[in-house]
Structures are given as structure tokens and as C-alpha cells.
Backbone atoms as SQL, in Angstrom:
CREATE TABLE atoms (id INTEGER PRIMARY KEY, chain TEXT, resi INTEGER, resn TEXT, atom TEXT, x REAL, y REAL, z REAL);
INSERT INTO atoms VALUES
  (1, 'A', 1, 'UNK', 'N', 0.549, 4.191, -5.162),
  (2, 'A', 1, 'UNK', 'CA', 1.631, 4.657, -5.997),
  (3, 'A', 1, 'UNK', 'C', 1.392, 6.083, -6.478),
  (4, 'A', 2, 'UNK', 'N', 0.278, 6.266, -6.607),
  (5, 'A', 2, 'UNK', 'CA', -0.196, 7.981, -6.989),
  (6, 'A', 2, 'UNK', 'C', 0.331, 8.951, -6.268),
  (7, 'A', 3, 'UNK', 'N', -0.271, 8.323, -4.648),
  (8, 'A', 3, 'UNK', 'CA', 0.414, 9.655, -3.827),
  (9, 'A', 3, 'UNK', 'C', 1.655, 9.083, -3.793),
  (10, 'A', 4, 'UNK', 'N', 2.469, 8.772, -3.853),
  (11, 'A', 4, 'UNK', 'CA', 3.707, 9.004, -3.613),
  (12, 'A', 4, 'UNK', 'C', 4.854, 9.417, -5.275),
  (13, 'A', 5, 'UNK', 'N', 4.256, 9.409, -5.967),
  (14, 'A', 5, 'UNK', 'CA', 4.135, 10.236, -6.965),
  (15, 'A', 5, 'UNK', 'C', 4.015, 11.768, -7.345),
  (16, 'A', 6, 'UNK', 'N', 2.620, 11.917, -6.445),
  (17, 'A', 6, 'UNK', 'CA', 2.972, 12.962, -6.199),
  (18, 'A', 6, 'UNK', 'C', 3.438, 13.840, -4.781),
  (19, 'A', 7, 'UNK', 'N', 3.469, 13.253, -4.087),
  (20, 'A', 7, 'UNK', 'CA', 4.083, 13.696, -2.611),
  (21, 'A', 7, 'UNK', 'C', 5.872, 13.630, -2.436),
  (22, 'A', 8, 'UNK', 'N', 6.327, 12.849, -3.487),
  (23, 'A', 8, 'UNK', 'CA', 7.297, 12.085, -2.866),
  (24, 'A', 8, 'UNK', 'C', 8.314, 12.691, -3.562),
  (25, 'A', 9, 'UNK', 'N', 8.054, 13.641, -4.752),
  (26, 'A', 9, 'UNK', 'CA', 9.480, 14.545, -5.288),
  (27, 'A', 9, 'UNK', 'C', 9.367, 16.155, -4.015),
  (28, 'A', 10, 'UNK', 'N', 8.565, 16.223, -3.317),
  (29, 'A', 10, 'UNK', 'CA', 7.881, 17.016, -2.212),
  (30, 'A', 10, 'UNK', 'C', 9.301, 16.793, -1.049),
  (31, 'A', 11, 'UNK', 'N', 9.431, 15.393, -1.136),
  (32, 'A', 11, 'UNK', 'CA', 10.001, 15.027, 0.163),
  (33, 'A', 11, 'UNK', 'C', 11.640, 15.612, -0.132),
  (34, 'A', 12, 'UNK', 'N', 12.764, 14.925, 1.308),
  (35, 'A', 12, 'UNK', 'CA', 13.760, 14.923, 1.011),
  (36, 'A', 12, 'UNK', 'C', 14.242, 13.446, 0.828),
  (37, 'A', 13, 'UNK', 'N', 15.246, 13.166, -0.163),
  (38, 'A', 13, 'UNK', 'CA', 15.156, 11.920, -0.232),
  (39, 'A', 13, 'UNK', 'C', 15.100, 10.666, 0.560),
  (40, 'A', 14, 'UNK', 'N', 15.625, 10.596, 2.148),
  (41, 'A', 14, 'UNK', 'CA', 15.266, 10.068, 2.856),
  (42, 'A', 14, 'UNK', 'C', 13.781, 9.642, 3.243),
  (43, 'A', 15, 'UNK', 'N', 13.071, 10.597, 3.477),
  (44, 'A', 15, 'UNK', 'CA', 12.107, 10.896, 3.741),
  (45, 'A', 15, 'UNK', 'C', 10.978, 9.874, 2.805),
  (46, 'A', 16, 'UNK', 'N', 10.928, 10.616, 1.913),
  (47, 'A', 16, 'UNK', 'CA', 11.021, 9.518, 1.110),
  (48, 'A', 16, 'UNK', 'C', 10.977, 7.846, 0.363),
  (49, 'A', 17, 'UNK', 'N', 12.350, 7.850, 0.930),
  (50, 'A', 17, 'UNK', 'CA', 12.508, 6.005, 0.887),
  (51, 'A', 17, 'UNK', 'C', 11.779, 5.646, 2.101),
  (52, 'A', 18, 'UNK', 'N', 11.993, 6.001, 3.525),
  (53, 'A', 18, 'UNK', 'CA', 11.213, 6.002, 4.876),
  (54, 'A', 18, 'UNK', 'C', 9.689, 5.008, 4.213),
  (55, 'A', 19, 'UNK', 'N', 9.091, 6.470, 3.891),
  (56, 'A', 19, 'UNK', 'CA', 7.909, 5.933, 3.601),
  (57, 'A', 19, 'UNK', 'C', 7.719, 4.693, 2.451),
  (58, 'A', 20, 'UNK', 'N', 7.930, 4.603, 1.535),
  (59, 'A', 20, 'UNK', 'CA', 8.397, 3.734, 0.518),
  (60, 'A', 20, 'UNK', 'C', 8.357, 2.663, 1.290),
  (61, 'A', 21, 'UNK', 'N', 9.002, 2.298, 2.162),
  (62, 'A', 21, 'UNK', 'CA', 9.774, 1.057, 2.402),
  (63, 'A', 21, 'UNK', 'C', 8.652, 1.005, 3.380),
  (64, 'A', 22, 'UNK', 'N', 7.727, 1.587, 4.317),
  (65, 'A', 22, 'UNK', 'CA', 6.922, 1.250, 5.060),
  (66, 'A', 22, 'UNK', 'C', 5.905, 0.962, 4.600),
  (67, 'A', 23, 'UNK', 'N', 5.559, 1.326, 3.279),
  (68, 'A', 23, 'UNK', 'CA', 4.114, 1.095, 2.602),
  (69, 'A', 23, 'UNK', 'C', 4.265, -0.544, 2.414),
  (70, 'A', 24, 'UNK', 'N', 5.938, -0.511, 1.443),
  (71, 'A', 24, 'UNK', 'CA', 6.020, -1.643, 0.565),
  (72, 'A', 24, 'UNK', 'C', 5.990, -2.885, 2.027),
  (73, 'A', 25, 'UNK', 'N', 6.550, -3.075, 3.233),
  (74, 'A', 25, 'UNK', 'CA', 6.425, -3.875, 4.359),
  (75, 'A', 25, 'UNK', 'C', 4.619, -4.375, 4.644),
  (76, 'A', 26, 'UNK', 'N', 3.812, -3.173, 4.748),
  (77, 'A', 26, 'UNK', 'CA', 2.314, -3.212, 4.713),
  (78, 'A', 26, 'UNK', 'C', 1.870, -4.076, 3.664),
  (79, 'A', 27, 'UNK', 'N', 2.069, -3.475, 2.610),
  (80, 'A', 27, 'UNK', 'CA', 1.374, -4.372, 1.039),
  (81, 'A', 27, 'UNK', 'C', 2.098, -6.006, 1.215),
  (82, 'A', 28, 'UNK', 'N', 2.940, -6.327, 2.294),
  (83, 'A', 28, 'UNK', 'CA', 3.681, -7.790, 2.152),
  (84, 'A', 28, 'UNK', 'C', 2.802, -8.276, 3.197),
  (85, 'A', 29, 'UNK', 'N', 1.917, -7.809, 4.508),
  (86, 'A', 29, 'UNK', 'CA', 1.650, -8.737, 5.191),
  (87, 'A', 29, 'UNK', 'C', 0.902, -9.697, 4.757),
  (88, 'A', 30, 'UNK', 'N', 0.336, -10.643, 5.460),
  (89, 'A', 30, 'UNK', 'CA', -0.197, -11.611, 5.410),
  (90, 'A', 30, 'UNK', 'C', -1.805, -11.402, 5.456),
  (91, 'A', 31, 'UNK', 'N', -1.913, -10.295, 6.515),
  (92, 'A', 31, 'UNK', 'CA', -3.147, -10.135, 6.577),
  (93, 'A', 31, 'UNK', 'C', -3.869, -9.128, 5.341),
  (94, 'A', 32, 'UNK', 'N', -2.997, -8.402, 4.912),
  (95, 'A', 32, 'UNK', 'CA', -3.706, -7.966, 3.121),
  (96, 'A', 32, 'UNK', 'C', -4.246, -8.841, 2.444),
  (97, 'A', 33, 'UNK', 'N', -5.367, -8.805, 2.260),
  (98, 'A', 33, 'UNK', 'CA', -6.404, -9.822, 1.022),
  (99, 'A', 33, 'UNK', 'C', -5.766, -9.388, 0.150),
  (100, 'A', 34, 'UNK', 'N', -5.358, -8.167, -0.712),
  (101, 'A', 34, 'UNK', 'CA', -4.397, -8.325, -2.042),
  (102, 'A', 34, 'UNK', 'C', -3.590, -8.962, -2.033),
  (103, 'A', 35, 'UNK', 'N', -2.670, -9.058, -0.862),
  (104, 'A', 35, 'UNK', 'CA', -1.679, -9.996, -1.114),
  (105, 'A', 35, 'UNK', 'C', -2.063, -11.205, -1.007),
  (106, 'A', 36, 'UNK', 'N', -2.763, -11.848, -0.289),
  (107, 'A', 36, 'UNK', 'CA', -3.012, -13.181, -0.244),
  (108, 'A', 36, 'UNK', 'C', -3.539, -13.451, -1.641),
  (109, 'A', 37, 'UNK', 'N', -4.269, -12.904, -2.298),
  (110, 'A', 37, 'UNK', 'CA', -5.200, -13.196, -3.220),
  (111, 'A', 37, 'UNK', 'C', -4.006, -13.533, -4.729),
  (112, 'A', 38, 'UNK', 'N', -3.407, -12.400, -4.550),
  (113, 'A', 38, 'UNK', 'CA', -1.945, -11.926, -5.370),
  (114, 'A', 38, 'UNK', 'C', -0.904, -13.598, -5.298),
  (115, 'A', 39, 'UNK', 'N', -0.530, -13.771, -4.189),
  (116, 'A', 39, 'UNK', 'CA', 0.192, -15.177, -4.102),
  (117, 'A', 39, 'UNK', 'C', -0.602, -16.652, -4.497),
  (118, 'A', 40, 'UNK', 'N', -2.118, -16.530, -4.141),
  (119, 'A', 40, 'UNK', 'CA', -2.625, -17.688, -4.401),
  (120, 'A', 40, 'UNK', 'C', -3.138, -17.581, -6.165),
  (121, 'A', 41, 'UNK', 'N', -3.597, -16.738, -6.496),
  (122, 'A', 41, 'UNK', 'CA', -3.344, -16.597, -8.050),
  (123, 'A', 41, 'UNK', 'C', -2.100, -16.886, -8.558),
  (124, 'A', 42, 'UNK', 'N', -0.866, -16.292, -8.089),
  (125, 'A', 42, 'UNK', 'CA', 0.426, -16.590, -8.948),
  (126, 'A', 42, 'UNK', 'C', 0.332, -18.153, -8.693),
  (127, 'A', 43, 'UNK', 'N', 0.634, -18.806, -7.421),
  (128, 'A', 43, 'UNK', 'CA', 0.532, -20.506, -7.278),
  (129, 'A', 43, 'UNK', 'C', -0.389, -21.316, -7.873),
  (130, 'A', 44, 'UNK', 'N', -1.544, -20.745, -8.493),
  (131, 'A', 44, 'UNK', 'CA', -2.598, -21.559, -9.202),
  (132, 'A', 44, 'UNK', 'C', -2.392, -21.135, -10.468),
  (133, 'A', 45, 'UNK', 'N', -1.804, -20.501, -11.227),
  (134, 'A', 45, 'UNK', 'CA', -1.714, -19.809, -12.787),
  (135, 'A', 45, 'UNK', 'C', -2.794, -19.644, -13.375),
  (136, 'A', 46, 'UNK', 'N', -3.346, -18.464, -12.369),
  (137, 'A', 46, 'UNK', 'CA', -4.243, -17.920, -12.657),
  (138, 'A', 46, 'UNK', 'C', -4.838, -16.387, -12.607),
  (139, 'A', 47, 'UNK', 'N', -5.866, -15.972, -13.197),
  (140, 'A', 47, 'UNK', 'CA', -5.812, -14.756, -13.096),
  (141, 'A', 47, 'UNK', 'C', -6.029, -14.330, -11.787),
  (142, 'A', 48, 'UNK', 'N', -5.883, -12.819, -10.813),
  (143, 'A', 48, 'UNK', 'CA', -6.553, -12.474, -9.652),
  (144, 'A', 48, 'UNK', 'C', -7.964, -11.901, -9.655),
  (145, 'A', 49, 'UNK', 'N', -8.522, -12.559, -8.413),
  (146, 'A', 49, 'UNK', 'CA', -9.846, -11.848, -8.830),
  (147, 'A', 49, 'UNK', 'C', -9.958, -10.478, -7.274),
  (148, 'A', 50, 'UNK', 'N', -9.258, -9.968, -7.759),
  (149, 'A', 50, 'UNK', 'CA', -9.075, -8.833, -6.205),
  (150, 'A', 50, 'UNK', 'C', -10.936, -8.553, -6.103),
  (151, 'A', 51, 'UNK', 'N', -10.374, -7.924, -4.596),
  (152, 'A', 51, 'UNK', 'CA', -12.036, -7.508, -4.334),
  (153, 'A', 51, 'UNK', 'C', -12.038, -6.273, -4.762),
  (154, 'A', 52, 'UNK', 'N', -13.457, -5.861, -4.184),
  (155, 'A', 52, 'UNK', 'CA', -13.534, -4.158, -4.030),
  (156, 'A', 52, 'UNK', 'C', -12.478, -3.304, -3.103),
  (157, 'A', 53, 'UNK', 'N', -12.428, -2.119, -3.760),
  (158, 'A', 53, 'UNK', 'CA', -11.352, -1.422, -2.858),
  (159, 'A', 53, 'UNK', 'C', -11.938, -1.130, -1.468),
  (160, 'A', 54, 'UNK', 'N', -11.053, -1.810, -0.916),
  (161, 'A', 54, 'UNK', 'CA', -11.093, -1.843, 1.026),
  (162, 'A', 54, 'UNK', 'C', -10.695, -1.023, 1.744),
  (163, 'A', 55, 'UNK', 'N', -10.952, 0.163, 2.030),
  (164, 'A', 55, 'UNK', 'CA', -10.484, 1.419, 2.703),
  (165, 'A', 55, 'UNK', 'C', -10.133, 1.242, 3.953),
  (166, 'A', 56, 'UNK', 'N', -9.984, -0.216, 4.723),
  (167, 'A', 56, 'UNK', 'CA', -9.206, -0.531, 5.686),
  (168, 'A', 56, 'UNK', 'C', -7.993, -1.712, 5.062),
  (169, 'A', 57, 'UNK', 'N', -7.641, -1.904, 3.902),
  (170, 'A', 57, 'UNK', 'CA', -5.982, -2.372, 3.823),
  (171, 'A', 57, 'UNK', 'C', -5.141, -1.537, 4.125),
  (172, 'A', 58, 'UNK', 'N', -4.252, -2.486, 4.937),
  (173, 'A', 58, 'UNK', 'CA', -3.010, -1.901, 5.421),
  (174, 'A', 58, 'UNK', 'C', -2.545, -0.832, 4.439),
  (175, 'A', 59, 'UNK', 'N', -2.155, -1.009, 3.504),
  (176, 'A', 59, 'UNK', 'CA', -1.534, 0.045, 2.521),
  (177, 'A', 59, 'UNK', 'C', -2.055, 1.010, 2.453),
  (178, 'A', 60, 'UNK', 'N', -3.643, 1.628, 2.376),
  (179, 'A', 60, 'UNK', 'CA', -3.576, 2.360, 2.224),
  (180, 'A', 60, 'UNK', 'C', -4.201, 3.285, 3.261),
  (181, 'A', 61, 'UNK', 'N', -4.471, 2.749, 4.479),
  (182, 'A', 61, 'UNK', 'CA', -4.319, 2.999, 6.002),
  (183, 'A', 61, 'UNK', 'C', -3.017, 3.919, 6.377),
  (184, 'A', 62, 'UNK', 'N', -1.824, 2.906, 5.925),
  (185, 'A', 62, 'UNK', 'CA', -0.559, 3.515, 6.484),
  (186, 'A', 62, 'UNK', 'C', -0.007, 4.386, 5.500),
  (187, 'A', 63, 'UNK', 'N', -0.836, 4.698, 4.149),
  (188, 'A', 63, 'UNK', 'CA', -0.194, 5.910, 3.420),
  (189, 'A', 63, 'UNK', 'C', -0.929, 6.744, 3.480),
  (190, 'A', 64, 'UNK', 'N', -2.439, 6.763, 4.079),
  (191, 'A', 64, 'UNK', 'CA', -2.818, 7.959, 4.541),
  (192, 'A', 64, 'UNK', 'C', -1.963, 8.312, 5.730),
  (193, 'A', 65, 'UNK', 'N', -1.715, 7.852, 6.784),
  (194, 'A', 65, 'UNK', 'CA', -0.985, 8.611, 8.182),
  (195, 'A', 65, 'UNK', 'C', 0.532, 8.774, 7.763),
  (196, 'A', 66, 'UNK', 'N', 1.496, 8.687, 6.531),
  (197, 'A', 66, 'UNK', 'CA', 2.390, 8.877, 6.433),
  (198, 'A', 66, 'UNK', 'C', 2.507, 9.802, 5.420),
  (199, 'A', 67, 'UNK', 'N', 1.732, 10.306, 4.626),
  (200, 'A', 67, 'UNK', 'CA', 1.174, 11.163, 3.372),
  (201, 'A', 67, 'UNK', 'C', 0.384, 12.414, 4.113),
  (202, 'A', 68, 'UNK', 'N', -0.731, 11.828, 4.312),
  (203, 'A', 68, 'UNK', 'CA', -2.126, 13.043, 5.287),
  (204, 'A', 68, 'UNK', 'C', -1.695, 13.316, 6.326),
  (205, 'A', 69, 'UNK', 'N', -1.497, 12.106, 7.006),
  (206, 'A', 69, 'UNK', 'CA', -1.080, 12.476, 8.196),
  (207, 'A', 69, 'UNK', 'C', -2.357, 11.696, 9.141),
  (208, 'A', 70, 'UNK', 'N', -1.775, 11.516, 10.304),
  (209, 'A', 70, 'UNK', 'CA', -3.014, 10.371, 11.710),
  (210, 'A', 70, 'UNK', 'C', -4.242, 11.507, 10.913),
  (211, 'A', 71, 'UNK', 'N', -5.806, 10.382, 11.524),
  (212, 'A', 71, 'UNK', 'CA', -7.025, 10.189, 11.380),
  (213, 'A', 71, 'UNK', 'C', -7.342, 10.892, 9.647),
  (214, 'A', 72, 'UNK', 'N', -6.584, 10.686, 8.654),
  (215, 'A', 72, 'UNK', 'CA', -7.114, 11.573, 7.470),
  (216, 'A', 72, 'UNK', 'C', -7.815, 10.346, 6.462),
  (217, 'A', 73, 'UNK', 'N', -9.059, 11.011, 5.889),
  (218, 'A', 73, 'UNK', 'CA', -9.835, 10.008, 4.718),
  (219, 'A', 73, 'UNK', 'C', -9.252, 9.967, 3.451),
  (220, 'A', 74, 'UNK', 'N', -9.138, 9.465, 2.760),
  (221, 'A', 74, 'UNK', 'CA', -9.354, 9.493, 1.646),
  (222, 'A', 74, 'UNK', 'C', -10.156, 10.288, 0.337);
């Protein structure tokens, strides 16, 4: 949410939602441990116990190459 915060008054508004909407598709798969972790906490009423930050989740994989741009770190 940071970079697109700050990248994203940068953009044109299309541009923009584009990315938005491709991050937010990423952060829904199945294979994100946040999300899984995120749904099985809400179904148990309980708190989440996320992991350490994973510099291979989808999210923030696909907002480096749509932000940085292909092969950029963090």
C-alpha cells in the first residue's frame, strides 16, 4: 500500500487502477500464506499469527515488476 501511495498519484488514472486491481487479484490467491492464514483466522475467531515478511509473496513480487519494474529488489 506504500508504494502505491506513493507511485500511484505519479500515474494516469488508469494506469493506476491497472495496477491496483492486479496487486489486489495476487493478495486473493490461494497460494499467499497471508491470505490463507487471514481466512483461517477469520473462520476460527481468532487472532492472525502472519509469518515473517516473505520476499517471495505474490504481492509483493508483482508490485515490484509493476512499480520497479521486471528483476527489481526491494
Amino acid at each position: 500500500m506504500k508504494r502505491q501511495i506513493w507511485t500511484h498519484p505519479l500515474l494516469e488514472d488508469e494506469a493506476a487502477l491497472r495496477q491496483s486491481v492486479v496487486m489486489m487479484a495476487q493478495s486473493l490467491q490461494p497460494g499467499n500464506a497471508d491470505f490463507k492464514e487471514g481466512v483461517q483466522s477469520f473462520l476460527q475467531k481468532r487472532q492472525p499469527k502472519f509469518d515473517s515478511l516473505n520476499m517471495n509473496n505474490p504481492v509483493l513480487v508483482t508490485a515490484d515488476m509493476l512499480i520497479k519494474g521486471p528483476g527489481a529488489k526491494l
